[in-house]
Backbone as JSON Lines, residues from 0, in Angstrom:
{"i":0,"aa":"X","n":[103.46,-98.9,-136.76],"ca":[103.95,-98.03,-135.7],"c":[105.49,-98.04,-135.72]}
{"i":1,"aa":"X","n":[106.42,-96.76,-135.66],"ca":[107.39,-96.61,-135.56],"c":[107.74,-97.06,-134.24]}
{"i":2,"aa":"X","n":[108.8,-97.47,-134.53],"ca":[110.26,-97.43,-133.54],"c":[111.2,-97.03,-133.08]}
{"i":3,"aa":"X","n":[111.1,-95.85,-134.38],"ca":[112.2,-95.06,-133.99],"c":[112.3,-93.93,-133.01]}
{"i":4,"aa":"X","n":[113.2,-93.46,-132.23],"ca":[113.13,-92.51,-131.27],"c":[113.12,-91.68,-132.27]}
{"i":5,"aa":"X","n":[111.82,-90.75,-131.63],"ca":[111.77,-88.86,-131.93],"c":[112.94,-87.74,-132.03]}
{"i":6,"aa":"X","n":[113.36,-87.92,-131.3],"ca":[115.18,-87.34,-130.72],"c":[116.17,-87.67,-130.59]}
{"i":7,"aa":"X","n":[116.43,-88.12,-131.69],"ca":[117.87,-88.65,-131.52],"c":[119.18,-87.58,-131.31]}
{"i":8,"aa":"X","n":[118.92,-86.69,-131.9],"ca":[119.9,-85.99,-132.15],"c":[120.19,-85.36,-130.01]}
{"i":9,"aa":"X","n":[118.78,-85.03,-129.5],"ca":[118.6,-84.69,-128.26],"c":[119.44,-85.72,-127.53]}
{"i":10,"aa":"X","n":[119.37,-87.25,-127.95],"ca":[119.61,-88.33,-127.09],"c":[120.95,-88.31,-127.0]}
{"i":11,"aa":"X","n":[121.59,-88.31,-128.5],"ca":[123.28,-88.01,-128.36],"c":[123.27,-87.3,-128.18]}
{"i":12,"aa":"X","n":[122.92,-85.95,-127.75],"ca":[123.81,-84.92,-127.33],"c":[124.05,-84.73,-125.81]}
{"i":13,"aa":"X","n":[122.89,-85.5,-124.72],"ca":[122.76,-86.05,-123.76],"c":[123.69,-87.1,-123.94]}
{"i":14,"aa":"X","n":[123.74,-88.13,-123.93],"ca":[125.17,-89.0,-123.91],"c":[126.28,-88.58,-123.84]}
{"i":15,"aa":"X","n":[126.53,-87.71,-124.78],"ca":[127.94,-87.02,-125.08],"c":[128.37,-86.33,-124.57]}
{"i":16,"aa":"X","n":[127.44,-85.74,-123.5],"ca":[127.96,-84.79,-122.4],"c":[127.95,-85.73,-120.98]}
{"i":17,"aa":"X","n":[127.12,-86.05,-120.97],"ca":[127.46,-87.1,-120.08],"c":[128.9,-87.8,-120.12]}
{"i":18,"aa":"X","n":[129.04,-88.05,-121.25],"ca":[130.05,-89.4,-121.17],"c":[131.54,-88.2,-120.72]}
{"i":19,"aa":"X","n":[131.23,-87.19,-121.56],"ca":[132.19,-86.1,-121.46],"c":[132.95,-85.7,-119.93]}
{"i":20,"aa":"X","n":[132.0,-85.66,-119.41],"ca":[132.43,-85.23,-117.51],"c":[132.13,-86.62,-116.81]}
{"i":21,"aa":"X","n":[132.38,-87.53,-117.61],"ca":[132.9,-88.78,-116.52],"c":[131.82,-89.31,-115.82]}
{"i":22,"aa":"X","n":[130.53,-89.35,-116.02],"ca":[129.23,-89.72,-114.92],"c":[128.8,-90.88,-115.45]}
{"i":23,"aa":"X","n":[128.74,-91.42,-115.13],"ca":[127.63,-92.95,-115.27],"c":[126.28,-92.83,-115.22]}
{"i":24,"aa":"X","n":[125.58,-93.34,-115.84],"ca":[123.61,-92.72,-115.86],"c":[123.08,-92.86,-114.46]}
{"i":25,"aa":"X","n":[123.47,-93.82,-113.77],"ca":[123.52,-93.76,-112.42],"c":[123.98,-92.31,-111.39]}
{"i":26,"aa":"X","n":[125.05,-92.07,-111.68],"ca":[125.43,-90.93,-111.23],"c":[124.84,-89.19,-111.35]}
{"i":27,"aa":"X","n":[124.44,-89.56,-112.73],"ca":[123.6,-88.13,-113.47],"c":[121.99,-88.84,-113.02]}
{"i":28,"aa":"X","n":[121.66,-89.94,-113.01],"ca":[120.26,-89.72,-112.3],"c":[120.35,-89.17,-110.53]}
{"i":29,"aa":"X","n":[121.03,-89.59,-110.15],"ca":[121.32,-89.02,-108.52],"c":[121.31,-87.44,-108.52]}
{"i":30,"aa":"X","n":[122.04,-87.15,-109.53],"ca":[122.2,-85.58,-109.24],"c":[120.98,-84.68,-110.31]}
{"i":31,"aa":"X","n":[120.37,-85.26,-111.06],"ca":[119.58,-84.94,-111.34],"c":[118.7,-84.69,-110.78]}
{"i":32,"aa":"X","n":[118.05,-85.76,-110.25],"ca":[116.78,-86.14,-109.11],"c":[115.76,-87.07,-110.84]}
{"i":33,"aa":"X","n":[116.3,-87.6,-111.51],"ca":[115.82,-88.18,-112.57],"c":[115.83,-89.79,-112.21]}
{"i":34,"aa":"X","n":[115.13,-90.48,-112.42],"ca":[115.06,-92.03,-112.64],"c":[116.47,-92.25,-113.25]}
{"i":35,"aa":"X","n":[116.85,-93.23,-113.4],"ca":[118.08,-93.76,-114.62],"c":[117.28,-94.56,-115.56]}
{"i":36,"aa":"X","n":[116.14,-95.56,-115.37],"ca":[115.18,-95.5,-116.61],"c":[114.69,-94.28,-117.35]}
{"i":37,"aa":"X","n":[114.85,-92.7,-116.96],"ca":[114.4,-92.04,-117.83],"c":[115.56,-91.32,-118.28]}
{"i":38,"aa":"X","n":[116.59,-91.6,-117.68],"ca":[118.23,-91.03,-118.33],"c":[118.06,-91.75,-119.14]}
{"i":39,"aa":"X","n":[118.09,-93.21,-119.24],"ca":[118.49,-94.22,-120.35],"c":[117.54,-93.71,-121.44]}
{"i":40,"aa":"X","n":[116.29,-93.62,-121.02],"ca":[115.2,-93.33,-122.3],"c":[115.99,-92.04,-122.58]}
{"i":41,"aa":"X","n":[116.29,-90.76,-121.82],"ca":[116.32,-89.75,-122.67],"c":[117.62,-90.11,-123.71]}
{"i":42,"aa":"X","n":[118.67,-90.32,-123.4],"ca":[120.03,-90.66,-124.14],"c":[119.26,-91.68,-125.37]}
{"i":43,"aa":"X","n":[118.62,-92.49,-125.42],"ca":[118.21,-93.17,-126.38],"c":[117.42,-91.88,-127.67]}
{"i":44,"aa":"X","n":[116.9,-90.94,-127.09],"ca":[115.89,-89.88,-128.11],"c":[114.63,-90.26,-127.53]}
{"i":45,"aa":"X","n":[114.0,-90.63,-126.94],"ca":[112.63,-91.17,-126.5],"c":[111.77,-90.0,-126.18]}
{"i":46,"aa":"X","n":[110.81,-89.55,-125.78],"ca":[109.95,-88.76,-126.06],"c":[109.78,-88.43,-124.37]}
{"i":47,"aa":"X","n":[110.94,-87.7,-123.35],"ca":[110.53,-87.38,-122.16],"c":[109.95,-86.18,-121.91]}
{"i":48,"aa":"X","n":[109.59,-86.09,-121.16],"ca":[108.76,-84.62,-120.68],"c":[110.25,-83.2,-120.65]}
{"i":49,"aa":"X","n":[109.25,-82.2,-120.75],"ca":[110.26,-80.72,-120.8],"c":[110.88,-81.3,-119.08]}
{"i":50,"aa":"X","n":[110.32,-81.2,-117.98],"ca":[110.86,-81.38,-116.8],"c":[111.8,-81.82,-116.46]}
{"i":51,"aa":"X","n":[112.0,-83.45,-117.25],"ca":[112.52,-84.41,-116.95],"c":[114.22,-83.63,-118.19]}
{"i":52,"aa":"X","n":[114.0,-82.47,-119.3],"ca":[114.84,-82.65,-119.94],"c":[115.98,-81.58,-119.49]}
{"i":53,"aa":"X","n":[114.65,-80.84,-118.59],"ca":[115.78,-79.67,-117.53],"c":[116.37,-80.0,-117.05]}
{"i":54,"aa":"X","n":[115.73,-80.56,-116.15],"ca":[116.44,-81.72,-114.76],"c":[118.49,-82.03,-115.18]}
{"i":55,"aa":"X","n":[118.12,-82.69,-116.41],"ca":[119.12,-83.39,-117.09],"c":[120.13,-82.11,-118.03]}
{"i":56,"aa":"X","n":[119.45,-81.76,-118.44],"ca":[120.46,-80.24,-118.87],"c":[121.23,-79.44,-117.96]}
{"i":57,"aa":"X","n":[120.38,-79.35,-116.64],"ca":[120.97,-78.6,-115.73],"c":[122.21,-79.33,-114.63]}
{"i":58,"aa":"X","n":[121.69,-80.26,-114.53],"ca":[122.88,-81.52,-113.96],"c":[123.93,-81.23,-114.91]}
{"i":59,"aa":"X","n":[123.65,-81.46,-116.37],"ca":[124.73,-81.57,-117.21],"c":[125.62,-80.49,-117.0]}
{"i":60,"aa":"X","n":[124.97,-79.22,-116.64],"ca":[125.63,-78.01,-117.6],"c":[125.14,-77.31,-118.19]}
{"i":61,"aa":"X","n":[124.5,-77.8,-119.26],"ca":[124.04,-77.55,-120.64],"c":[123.12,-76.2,-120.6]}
{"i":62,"aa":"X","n":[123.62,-75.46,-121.23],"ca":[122.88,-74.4,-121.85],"c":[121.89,-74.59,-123.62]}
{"i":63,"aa":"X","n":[122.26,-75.63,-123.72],"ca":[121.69,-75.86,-125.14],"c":[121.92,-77.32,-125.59]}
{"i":64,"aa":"X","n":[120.79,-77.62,-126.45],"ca":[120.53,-78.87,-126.56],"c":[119.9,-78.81,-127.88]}
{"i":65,"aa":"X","n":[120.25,-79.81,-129.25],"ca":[119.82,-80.16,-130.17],"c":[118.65,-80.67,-130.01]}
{"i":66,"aa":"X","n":[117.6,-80.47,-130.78],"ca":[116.24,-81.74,-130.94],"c":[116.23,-82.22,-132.2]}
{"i":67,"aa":"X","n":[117.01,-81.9,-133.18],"ca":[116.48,-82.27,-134.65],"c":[115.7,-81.3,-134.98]}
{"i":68,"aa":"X","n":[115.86,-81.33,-136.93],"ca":[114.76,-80.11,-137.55],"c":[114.97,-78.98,-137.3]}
{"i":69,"aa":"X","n":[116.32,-78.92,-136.7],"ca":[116.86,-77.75,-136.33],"c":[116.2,-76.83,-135.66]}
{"i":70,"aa":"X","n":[116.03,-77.47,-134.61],"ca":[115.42,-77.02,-133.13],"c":[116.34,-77.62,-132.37]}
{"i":71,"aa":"X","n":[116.63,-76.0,-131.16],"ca":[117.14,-76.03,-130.73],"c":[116.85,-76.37,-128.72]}
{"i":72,"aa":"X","n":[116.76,-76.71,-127.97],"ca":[116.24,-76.33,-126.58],"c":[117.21,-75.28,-125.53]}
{"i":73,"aa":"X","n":[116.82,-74.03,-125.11],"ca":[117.94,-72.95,-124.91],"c":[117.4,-72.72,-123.52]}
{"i":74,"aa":"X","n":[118.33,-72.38,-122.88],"ca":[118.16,-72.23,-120.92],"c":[119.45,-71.82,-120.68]}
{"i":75,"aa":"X","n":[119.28,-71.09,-118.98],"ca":[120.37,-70.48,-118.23],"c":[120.28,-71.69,-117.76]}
{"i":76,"aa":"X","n":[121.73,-71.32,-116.98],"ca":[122.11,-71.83,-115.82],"c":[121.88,-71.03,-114.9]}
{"i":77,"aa":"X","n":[121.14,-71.77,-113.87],"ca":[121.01,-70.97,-112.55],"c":[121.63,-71.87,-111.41]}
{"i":78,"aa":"X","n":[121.62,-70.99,-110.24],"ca":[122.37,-71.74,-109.11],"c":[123.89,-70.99,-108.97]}
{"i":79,"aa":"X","n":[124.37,-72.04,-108.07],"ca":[125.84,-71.54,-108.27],"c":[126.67,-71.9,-109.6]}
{"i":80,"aa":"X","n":[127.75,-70.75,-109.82],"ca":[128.58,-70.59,-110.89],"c":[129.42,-71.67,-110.71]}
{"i":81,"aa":"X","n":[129.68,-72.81,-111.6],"ca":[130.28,-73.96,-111.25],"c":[132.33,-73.54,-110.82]}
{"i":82,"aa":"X","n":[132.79,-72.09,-111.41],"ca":[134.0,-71.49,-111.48],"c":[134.08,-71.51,-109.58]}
{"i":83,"aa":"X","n":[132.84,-71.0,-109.41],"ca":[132.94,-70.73,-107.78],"c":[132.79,-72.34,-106.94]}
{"i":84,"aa":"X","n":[132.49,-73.07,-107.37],"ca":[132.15,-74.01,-106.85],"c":[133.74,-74.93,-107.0]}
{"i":85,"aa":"X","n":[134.63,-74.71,-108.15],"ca":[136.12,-75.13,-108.6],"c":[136.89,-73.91,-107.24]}
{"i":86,"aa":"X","n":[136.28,-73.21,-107.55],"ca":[137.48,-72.33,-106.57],"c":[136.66,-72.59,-104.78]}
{"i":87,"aa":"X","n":[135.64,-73.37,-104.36],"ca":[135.89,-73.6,-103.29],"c":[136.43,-74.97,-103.0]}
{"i":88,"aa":"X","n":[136.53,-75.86,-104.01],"ca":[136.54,-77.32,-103.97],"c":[137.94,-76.68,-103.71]}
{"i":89,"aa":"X","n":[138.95,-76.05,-104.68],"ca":[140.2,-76.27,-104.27],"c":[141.09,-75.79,-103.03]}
{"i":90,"aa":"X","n":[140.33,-74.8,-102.49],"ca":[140.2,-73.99,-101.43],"c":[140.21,-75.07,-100.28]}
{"i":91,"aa":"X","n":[139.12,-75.99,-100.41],"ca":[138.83,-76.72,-99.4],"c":[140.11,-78.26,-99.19]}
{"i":92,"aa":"X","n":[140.83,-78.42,-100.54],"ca":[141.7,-79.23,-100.8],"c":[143.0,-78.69,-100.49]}
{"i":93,"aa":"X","n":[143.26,-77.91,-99.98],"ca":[144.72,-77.19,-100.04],"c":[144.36,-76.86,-98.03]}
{"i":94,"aa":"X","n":[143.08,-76.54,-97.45],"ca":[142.93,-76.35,-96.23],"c":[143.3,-77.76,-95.68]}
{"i":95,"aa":"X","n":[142.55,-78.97,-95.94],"ca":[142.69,-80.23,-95.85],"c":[144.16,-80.44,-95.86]}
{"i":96,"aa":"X","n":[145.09,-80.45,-96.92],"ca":[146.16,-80.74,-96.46],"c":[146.66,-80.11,-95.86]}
{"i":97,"aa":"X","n":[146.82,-78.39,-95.08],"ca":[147.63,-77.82,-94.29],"c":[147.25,-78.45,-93.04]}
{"i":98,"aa":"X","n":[145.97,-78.86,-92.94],"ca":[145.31,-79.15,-91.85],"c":[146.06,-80.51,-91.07]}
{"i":99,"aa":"X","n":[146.0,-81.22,-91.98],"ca":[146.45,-82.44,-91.98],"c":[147.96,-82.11,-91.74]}
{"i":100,"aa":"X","n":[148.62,-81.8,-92.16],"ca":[150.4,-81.52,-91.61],"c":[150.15,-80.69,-90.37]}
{"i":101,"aa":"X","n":[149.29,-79.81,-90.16],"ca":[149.14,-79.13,-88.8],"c":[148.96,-80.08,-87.73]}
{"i":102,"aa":"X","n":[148.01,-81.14,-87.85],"ca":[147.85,-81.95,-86.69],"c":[148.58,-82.72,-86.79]}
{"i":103,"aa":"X","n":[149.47,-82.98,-87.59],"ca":[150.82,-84.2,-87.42],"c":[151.94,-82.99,-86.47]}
{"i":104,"aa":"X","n":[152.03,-82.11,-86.55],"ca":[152.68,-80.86,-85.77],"c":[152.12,-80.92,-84.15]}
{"i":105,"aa":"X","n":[151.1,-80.89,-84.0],"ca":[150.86,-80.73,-82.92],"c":[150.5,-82.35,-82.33]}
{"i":106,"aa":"X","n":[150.56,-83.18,-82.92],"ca":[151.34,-84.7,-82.26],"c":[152.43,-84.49,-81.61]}
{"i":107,"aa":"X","n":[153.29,-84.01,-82.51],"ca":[155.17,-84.02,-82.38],"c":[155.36,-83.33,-81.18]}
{"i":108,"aa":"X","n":[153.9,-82.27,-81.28],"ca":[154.37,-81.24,-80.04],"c":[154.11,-81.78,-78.23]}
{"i":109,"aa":"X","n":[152.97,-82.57,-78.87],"ca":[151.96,-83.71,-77.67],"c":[153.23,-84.69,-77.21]}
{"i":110,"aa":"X","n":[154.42,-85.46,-78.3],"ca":[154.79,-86.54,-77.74],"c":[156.14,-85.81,-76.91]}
{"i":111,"aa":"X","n":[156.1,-84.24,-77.26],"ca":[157.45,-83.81,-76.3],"c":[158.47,-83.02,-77.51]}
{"i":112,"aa":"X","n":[157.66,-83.34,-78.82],"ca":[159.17,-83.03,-79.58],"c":[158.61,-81.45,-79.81]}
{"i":113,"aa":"X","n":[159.77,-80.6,-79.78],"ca":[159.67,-79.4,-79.87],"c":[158.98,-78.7,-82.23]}
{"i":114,"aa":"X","n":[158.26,-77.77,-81.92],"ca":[157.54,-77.75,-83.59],"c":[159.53,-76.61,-83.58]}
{"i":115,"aa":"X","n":[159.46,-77.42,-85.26],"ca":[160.49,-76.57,-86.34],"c":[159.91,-75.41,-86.52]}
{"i":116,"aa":"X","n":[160.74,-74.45,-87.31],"ca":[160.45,-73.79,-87.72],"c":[159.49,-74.08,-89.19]}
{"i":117,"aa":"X","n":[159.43,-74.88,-89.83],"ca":[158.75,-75.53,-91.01],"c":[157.24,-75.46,-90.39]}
{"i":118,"aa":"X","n":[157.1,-76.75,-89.35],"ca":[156.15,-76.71,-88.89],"c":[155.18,-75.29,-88.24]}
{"i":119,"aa":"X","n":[155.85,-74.51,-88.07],"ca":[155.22,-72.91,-87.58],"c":[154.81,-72.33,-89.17]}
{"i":120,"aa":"X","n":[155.58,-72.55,-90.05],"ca":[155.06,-72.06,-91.3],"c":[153.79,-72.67,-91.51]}
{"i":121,"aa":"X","n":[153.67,-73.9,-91.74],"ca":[152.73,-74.95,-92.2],"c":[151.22,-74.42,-91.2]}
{"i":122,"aa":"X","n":[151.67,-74.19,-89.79],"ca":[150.6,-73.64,-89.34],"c":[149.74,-72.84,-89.66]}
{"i":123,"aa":"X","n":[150.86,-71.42,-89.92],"ca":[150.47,-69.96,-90.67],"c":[149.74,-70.39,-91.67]}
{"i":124,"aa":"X","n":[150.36,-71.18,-92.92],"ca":[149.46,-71.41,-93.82],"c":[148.01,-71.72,-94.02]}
{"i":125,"aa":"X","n":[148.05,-72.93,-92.95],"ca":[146.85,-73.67,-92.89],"c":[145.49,-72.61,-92.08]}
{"i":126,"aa":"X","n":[146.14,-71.57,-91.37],"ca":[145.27,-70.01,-90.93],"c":[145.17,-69.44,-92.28]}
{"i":127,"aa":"X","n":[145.9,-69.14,-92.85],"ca":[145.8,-68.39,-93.78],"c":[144.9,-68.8,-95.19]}
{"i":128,"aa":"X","n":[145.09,-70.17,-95.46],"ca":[144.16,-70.94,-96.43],"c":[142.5,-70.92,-95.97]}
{"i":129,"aa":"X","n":[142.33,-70.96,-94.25],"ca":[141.15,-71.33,-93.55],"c":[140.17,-69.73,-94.04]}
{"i":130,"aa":"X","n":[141.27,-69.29,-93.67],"ca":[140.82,-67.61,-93.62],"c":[140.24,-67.28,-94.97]}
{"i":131,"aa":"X","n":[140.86,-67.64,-96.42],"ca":[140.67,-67.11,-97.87],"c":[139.43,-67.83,-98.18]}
{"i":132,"aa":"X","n":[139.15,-69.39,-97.86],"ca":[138.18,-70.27,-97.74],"c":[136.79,-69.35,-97.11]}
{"i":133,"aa":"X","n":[136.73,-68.81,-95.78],"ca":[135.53,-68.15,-95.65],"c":[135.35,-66.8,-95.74]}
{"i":134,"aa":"X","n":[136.41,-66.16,-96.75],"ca":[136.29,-65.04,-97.3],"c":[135.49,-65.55,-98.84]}
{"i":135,"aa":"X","n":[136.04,-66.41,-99.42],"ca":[135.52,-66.88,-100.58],"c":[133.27,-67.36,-100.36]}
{"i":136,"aa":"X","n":[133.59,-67.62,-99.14],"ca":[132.22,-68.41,-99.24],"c":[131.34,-67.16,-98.92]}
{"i":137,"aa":"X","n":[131.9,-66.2,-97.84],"ca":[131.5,-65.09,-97.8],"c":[130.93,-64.35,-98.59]}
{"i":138,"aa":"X","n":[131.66,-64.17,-99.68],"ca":[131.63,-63.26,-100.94],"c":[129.91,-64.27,-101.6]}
{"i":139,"aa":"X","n":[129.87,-64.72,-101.39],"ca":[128.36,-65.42,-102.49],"c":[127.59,-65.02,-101.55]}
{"i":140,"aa":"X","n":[126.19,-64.64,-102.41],"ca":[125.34,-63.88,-101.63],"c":[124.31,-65.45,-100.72]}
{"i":141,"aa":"X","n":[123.54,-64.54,-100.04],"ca":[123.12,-65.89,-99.08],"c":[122.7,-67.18,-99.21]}
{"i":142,"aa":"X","n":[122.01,-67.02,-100.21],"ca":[121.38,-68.32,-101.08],"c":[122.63,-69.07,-101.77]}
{"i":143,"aa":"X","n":[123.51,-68.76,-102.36],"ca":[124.63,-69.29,-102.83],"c":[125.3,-70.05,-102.0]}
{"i":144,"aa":"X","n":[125.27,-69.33,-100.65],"ca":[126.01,-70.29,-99.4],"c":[125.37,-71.51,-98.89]}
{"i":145,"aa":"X","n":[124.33,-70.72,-98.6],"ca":[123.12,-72.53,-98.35],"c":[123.29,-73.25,-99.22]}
{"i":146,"aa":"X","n":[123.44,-72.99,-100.85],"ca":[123.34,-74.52,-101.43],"c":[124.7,-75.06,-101.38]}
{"i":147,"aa":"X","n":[125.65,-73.88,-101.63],"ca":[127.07,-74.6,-101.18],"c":[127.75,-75.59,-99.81]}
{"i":148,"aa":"X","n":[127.29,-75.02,-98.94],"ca":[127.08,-75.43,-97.33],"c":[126.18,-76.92,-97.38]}
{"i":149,"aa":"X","n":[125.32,-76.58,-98.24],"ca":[124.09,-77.93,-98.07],"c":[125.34,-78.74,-99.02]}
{"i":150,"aa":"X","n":[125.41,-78.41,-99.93],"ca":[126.09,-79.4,-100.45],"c":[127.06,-80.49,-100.33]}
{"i":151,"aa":"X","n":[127.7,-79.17,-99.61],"ca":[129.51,-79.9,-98.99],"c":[128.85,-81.44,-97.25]}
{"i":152,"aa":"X","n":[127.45,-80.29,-96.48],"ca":[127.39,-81.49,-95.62],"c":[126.29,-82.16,-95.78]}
{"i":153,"aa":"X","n":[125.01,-82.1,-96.61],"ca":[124.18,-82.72,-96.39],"c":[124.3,-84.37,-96.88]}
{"i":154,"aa":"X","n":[123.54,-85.22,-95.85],"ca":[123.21,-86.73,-96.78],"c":[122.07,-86.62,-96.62]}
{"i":155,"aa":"X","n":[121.59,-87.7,-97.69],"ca":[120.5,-88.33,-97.75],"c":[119.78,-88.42,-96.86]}
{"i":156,"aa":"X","n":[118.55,-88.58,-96.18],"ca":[118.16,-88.67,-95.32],"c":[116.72,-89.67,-94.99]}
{"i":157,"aa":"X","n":[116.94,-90.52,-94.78],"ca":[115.19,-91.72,-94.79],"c":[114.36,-91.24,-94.3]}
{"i":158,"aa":"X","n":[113.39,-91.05,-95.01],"ca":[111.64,-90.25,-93.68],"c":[111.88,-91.45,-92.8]}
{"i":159,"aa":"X","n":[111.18,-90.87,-91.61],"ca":[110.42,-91.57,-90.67],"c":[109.87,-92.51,-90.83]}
{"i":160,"aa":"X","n":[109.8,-93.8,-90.23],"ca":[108.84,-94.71,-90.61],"c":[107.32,-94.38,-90.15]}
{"i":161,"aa":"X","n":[106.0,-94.81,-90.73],"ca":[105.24,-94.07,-90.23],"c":[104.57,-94.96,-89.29]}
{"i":162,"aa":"X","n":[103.4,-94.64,-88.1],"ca":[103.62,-95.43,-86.99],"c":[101.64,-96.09,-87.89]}
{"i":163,"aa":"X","n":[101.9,-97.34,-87.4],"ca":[100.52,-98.28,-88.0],"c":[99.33,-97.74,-86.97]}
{"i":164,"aa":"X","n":[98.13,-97.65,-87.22],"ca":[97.06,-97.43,-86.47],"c":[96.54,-98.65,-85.74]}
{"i":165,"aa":"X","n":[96.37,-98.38,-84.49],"ca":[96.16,-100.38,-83.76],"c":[94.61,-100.07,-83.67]}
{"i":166,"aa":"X","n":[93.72,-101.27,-84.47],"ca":[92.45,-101.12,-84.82],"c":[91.97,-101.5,-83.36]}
{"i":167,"aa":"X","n":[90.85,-101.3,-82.98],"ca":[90.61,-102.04,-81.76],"c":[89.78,-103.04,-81.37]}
């Protein structure tokens, strides 16, 4: 009986993208919804299910994937456009800091000190950044927003514990 993994070529090319955008197998199993025993198996070439190799392509990115024998594995990307997802992240990083100098402004204004003219700019801005932010989120059609929206607030969440039956 062999030992050798089936897919190797599949396994590095999984690694290599991985390793590429900075994730730890830990990290790409989370966003996968994959085990990290079956990240590790897949990165090794091991013989995982089509499910388990979407899962992991689509986390990745990946539109295409080597198997060896020159076979190839080929898929969209669906979901949101990761370009839109860069242009709200930065959107949301540039609101954050106007935001943040805005409420150091309206301290200054709380302890008595009169706002500069700087500070009235910084305001404008931080309207004006807020404003392009839900014009941007706007623009994606509805489903695009829910997963974006889910994204930015959802956590994790523990079921319920379930309640024991008292025998009698």
């Amino acid at each position: 009986m062999s030992t050798l993994a089936p897919f190797p070529e599949f396994g590095a090319a999984l690694k290599r993208t991985r390793i590429d955008r900075g994730l730890s197998q830990a990290k790409l199993a989370k966003m996968s919804g994959v085990s990290r025993r079956h990240c590790a198996d897949a990165e090794t070439g091991a013989n995982v299910t089509l499910l388990i190799a979407a899962k992991l392509m689509r986390a990745l990115q990946m539109t295409s994937i080597p198997l060896g024998d020159q076979l190839t594995i080929m898929g969209k990307r669906e979901g949101v456009d990761p370009a839109v997802l860069v242009r709200v992240a930065d959107d949301l990083d540039q609101v954050a800091a106007a935001v943040e100098k805005t409420s150091g402004t309206l301290r200054a204004y709380a302890d008595g000190r009169q706002p500069t003219p700087e500070d009235d700019r910084l305001s404008a801005r931080a309207s004006d950044l807020l404003r392009d932010f839900t014009a941007d989120v706007r623009s994606l059609d509805l489903a695009m927003q829910v997963e974006v929206l889910e994204g930015i607030t959802t956590t994790k969440k523990k079921p319920p514990a379930r309640k024991r039956r008292q025998t009698a």
